[in-house]
C-alpha positions as semicolon CSV with decimal commas, in nm:
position;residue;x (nm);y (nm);z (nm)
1;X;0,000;0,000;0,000
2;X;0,071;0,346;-0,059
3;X;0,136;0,569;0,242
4;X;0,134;1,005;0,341
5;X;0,298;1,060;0,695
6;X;0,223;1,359;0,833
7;X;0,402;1,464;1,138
8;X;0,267;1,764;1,324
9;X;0,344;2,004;1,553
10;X;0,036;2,240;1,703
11;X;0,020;2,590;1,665
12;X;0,149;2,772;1,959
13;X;-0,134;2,979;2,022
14;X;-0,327;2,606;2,126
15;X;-0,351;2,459;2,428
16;X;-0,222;2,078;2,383
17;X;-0,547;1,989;2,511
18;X;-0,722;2,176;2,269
19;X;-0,539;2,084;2,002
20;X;-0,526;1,676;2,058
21;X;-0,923;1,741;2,090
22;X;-1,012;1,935;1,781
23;X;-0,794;1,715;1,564
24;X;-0,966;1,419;1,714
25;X;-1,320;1,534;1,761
26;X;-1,322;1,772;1,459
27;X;-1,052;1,685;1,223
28;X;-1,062;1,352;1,174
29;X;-1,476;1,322;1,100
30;X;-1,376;1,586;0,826
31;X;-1,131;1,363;0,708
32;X;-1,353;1,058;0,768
33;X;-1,618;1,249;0,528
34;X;-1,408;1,300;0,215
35;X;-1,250;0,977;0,243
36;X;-1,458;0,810;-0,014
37;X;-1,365;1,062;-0,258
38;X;-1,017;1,093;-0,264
39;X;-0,999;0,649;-0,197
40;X;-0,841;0,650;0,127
41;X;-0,875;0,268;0,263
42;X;-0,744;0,380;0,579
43;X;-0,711;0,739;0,833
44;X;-0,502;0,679;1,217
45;X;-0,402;0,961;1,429
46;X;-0,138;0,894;1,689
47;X;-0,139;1,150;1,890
48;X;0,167;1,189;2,131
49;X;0,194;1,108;2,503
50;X;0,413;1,007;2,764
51;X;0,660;1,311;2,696
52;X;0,849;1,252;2,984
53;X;0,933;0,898;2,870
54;X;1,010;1,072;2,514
55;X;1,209;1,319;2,645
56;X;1,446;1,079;2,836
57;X;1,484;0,843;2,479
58;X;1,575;1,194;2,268
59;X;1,831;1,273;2,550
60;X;2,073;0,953;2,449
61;X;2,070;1,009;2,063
62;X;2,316;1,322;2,009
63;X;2,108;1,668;1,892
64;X;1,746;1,510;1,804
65;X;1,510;1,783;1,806
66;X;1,190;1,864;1,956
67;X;0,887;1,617;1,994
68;X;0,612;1,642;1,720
69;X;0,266;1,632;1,882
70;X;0,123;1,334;1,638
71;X;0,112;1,148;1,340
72;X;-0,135;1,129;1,084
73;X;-0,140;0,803;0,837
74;X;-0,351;0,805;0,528
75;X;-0,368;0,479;0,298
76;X;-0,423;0,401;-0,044
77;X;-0,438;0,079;-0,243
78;X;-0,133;0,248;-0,492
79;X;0,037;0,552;-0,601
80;X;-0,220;0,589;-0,858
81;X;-0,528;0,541;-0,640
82;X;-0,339;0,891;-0,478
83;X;-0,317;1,035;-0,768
84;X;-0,623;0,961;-0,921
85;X;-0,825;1,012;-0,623
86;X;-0,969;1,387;-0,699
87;X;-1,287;1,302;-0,791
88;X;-1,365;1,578;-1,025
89;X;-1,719;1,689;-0,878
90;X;-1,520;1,648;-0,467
91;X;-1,147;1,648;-0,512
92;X;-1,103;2,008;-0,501
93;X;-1,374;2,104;-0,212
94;X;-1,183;1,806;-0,004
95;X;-0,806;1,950;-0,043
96;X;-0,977;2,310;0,019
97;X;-1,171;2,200;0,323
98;X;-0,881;1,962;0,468
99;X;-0,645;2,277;0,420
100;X;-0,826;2,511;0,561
101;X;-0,931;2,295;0,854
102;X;-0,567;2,196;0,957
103;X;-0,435;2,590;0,929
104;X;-0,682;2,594;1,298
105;X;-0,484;2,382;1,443
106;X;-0,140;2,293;1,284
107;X;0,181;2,465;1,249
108;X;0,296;2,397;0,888
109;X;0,638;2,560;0,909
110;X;0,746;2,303;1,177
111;X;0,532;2,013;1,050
112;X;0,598;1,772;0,790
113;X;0,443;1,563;0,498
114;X;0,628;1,245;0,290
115;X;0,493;0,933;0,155
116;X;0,614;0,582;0,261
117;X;0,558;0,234;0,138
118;X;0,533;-0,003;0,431
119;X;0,783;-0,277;0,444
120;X;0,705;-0,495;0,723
121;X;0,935;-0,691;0,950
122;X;0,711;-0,807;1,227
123;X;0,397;-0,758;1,376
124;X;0,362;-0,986;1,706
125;X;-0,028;-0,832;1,741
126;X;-0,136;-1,120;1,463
């Protein structure tokens, strides 16, 4: 499968509680609602926690930067699924909508977007 990673940082004016809410609670049924259209088989949010325990892991690996608050995972069956997925009559409204909604709550200058393919090596949870 075919993979964007989104790693995010909040926008400083936002309470972390606010902002792990809204993408949540908010976010992620707007997501949920367009997913049809642009053929997402699968939307997870992994929002961070435990900082402390974080924190102490980033101290023994020399000059690692900052936490990012989550992650966001979007799937598709292929690269062309992704690329094909703007349905002409909702395409458009979704990237406008899914834009707009994430400037409320994300910081783009310190977040991050890339695509991934999956290659796994184990998964004990089977």
């Amino acid at each position: 499968m075919f993979k964007l990673v989104y790693v995010i940082r909040k926008r400083a004016d936002i309470s972390e509680k606010d902002f792990h809410e809204y993408w949540l609670k908010k976010h992620g049924p707007l997501v949920h609602s367009f997913a049809k259209s642009m053929r997402a088989k699968k939307y997870v949010q992994s929002h961070t926690v435990s900082e402390d325990a974080g924190k102490a892991i980033r101290a023994t690996r020399p000059k690692m930067k900052e936490t990012y608050d989550g992650i966001t995972e979007v799937w598709w069956d292929s690269l062309e699924d992704f690329s094909t997925a703007a349905d002409p009559k909702d395409g458009p409204q979704a990237a406008r909508a899914l834009l707009e909604d994430e400037s409320k709550f994300i910081d783009f200058e310190r977040s991050s977007i890339f695509f991934t393919e999956e290659h796994e090596i184990f998964d004990y949870t089977k």
